[in-house]
C-alpha positions in Angstrom: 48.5 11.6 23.0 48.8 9.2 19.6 52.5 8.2 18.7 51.1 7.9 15.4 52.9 8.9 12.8 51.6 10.6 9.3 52.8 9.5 6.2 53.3 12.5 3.7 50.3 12.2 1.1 51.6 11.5 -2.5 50.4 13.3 -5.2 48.7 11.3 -7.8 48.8 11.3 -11.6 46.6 13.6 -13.1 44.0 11.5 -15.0 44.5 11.8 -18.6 41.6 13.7 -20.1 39.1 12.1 -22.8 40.5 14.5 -25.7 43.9 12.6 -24.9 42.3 8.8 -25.9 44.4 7.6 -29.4 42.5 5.7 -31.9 44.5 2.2 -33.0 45.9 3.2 -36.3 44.3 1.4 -39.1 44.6 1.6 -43.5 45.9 -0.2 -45.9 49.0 1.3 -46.5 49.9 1.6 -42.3 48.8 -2.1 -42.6 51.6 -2.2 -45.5 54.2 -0.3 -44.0 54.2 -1.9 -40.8 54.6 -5.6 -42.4 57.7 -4.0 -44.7 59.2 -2.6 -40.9 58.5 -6.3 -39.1 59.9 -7.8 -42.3 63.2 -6.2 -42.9 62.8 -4.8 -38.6 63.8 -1.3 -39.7 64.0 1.5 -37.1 61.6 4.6 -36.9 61.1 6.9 -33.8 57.7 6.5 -35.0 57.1 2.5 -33.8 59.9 3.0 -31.2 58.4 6.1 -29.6 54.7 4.6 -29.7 53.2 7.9 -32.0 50.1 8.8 -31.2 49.7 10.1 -35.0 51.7 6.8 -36.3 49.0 5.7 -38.9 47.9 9.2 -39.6 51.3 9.9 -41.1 52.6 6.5 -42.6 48.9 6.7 -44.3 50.1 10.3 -45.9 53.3 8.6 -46.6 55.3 10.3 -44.1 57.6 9.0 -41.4 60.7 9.6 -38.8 63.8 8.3 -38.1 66.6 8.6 -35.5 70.0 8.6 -36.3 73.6 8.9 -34.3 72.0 6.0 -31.8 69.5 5.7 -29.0 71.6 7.1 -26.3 72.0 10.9 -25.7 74.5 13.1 -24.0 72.5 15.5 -22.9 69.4 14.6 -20.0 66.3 16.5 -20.7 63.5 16.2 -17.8 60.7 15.3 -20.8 62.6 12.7 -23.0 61.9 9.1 -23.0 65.0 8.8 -24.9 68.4 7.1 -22.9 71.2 9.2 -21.7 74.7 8.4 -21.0 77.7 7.4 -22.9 76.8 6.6 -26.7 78.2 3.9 -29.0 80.5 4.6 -31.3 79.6 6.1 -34.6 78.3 4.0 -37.4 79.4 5.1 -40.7 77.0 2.7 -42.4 74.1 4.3 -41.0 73.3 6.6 -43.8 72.9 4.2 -46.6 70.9 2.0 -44.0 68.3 5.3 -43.4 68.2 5.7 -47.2 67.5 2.0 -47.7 64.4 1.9 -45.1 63.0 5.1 -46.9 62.8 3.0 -50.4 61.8 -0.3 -48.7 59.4 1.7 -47.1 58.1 3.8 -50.1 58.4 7.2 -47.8 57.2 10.1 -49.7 58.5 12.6 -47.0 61.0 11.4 -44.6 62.1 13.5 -41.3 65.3 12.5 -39.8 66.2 13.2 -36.0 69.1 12.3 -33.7 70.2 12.7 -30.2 72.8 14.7 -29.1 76.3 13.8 -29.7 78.1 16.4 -27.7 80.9 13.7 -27.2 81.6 14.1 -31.1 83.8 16.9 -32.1 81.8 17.6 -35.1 78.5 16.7 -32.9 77.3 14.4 -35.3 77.0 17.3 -37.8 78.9 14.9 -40.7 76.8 11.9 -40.2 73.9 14.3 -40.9 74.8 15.7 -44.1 75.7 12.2 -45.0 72.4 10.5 -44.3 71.1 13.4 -46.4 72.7 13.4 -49.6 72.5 9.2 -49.1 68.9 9.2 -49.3 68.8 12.2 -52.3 71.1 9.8 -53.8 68.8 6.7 -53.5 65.4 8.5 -53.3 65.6 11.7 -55.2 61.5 12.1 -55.2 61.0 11.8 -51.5 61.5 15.5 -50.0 63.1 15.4 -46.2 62.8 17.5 -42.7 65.8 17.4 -40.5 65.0 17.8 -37.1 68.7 19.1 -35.5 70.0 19.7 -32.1 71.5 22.7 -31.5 75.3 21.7 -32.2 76.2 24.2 -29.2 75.4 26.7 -31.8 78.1 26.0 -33.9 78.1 28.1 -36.8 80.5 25.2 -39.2 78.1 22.6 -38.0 74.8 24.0 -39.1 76.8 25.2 -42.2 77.4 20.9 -43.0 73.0 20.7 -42.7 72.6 24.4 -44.9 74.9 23.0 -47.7 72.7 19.6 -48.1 69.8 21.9 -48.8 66.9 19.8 -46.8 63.4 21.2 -47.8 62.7 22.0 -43.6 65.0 22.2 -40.9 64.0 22.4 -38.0 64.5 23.0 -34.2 62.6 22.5 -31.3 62.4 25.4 -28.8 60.6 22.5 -26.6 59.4 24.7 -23.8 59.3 28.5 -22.5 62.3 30.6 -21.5 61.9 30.4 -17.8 61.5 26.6 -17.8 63.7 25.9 -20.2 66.5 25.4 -17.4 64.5 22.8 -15.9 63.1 20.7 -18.6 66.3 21.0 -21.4 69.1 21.6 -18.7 71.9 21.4 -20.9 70.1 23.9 -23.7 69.5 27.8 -23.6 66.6 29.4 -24.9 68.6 32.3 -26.6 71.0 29.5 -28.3 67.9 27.7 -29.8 66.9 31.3 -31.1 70.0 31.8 -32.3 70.3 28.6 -34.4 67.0 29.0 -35.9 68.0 32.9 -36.7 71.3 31.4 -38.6 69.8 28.9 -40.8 67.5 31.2 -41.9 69.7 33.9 -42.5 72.0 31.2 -44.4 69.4 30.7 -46.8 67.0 27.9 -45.8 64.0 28.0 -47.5 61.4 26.7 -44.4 62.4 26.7 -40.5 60.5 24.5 -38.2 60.5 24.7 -34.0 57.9 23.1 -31.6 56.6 23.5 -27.9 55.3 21.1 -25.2 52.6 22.7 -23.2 51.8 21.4 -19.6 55.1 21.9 -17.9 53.7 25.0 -15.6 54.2 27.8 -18.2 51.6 30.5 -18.3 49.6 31.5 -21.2 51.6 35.0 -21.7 55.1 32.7 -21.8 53.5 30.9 -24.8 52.5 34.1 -26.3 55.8 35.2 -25.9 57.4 32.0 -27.1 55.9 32.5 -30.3 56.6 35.9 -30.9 60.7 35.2 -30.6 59.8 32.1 -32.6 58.3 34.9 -35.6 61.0 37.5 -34.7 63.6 35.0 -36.3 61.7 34.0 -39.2 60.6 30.5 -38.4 58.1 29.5 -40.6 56.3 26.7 -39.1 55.4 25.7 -35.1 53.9 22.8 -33.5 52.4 23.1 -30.1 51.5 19.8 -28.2 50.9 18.4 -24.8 53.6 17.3 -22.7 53.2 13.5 -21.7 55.4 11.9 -19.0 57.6 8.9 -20.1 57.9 7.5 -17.2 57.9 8.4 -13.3 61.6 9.4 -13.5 60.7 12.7 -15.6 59.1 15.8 -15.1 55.4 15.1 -13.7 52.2 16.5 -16.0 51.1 19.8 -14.5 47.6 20.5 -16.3 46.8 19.0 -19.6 46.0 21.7 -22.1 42.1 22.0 -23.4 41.2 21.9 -27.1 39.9 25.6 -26.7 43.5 27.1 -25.5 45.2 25.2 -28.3 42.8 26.4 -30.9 43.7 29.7 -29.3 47.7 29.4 -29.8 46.9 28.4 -33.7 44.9 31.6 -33.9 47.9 33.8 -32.1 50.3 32.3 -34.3 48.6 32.3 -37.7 48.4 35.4 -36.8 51.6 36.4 -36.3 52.6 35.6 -39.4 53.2 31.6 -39.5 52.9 29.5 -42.8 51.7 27.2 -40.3 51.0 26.0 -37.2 50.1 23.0 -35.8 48.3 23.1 -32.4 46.5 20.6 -30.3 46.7 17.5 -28.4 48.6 15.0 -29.9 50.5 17.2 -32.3 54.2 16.2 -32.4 57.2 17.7 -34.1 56.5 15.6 -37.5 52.5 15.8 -37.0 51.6 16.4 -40.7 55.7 17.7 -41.9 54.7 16.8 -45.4 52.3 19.7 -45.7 55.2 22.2 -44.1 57.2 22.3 -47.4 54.4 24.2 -48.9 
């Protein structure tokens, strides 16, 4: 009888399909842009987080930044983004957001952040102020603020309501029954909640996206949308899942271009202004057409 021993067989990465392959971004004005942010090394998530869609965008005049840091509270199983303690806050940080977006000629600008549940105000005042900074210094450019979920606090979202962005948004990020898994420290029904409040406090265009290829099921996405449309949200973007590194949650199918034309269909016609749905679609994938 063999003493042999059997080493457990470890699953492989599933192979990236051929729909998945991003074209170098090229043009003029990406050619321009990215000299201005090597010159004068300013910050987007869009060079930081590798975009697939980077020269699609920054040719439309669009582009993202991250504010309140690089390092989040919170440790989501799909973010490439550092968790732990965060630095301490920089008051500076607005008028240095407002300055890229003029260096940088941005016609639409989305601003993000991470989470600052270590703030009492979560960050919500360093929000307001990067917005009326960069109204104050670029009063044509129109602006998306992609917000966390501020624990649902009601005087928080009021601070991002009263600056009057042309889109907030919100990212659902994934179905209800994973959402324990991949957000952890989020709840579906908060998320729903926050995008029900800025609506009913008068924002003019809400915003949420999903990652598909987690392990939901096609009726979860379905379903996903409709409480997405039974708050009012305007606008969705669905998009594949991609691991940042072997630490987070693994790929579990990559979604075909004939199930994401499907979701557009289902959601245009539940009602959406509009929906963005395929591959390489992330959050800001074409924001500057959401304000119509």
């Amino acid at each position: 009888m063999s003493t042999d021993t059997i080493s457990p067989v470890k699953e492989k990465p599933k192979a990236k399909p051929k729909w998945l392959r991003v074209k170098l971004p090229t043009g003029k004005k990406y050619t321009e842009l990215r000299s201005l942010v090597d010159k004068y090394d300013l910050h987007t998530i869009c060079t930081s987080g590798s975009c697939p869609n980077m020269g699609e965008c920054w040719s439309e005049g669009t582009a993202t930044f991250m504010i309140l840091g690089n390092v989040c509270t919170r440790s989501c199983g799909f973010c490439g983004v550092k968790t732990g303690r965060p630095e301490t806050v920089d008051w500076d940080e607005p008028e240095k957001v407002a300055r890229s977006i003029k260096i940088m000629g941005i016609k639409h600008a989305v601003v993000t952040s991470v989470d600052r549940d270590d703030l009492k105000d979560m960050g919500s005042i360093i929000w307001a102020e990067t917005v009326k900074a960069i109204r104050r210094m670029n009063p044509e450019t129109t602006l998306e603020t992609l917000v966390p979920d501020f624990q649902g606090n009601e005087r928080n979202l009021d601070r991002i309501v009263e600056v009057m962005p042309e889109v907030v948004s919100h990212n659902m990020e994934t179905v209800k029954r994973l959402t324990r898994e991949v957000r952890i420290q989020a709840k579906y029904d908060r998320s729903l909640e926050v995008l029900r409040y800025l609506k009913q406090q008068g924002v003019n265009r809400t915003k949420s996206g999903i990652m598909l290829g987690l392990g939901e099921q096609e009726d979860e996405v379905i379903q996903t949308l409709h409480d997405l449309r039974s708050v009012d949200v305007d606008v969705v973007t669905i998009g594949q899942y991609l691991q940042p590194s072997k630490k987070h949650l693994p790929v579990k199918q990559f979604i075909t271009p004939d199930q994401f034309k499907k979701y557009e269909a289902i959601g245009l016609d539940l009602g959406f202004r509009h929906v963005e749905s395929s591959a390489l679609v992330r959050s800001s994938y074409k924001a500057h057409k959401h304000i119509d």
